[in-house]
N, C-alpha and C positions, 0 to 999 in steps of 0.2 A: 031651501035646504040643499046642501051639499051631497052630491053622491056619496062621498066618504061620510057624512053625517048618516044618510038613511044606510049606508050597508053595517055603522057601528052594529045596531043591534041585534042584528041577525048573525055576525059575526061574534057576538057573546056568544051566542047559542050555539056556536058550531064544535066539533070536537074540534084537536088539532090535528087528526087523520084528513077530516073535510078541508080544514083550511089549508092543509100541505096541497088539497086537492084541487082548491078553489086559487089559490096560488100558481099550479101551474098550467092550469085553465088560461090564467090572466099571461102568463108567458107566453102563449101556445096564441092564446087571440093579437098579443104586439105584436109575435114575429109574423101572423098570418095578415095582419096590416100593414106592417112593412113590407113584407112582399106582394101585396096588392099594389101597394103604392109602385113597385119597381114596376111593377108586369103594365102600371098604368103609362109610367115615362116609358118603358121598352115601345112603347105601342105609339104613342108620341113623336117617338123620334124615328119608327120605322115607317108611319105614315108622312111626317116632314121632309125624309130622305126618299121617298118613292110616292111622290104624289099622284094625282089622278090623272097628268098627262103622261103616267108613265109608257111607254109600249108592250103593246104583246108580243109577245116572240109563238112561234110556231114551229112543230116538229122539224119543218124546213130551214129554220133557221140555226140550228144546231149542227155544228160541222162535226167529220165523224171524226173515231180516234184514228189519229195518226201511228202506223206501224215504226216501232223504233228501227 
């Protein structure tokens, strides 16, 4: 059986206040999935560009500011 099959009949039952609500429940979980997915490639590509032979840097390595 189809998810859309089992949520028919519980959505009979629902007002249409619920379903405006259930509605954008479903909006609210796509776009929190899409951006799961972005925050998972962000993460991808910021460990592919800074791998684990990256270097550490140290207080000392930071040069100061230069007076204009």
């Amino acid at each position: 059986m189809s998810a859309l099959a089992r949520l028919e009949p519980i959505l009979e039952g629902l007002s249409e206040d619920r379903i405006r609500q259930l509605i954008d429940f479903a909006r609210f979980l796509a776009v929190e999935q899409d951006r799961q997915e972005w925050l998972r490639f962000g993460q991808q590509q910021l460990a592919r560009a800074y791998g684990p032979d990256e270097p550490d840097y140290s207080e000392a390595d930071i040069r100061p500011d230069r007076k204009p």
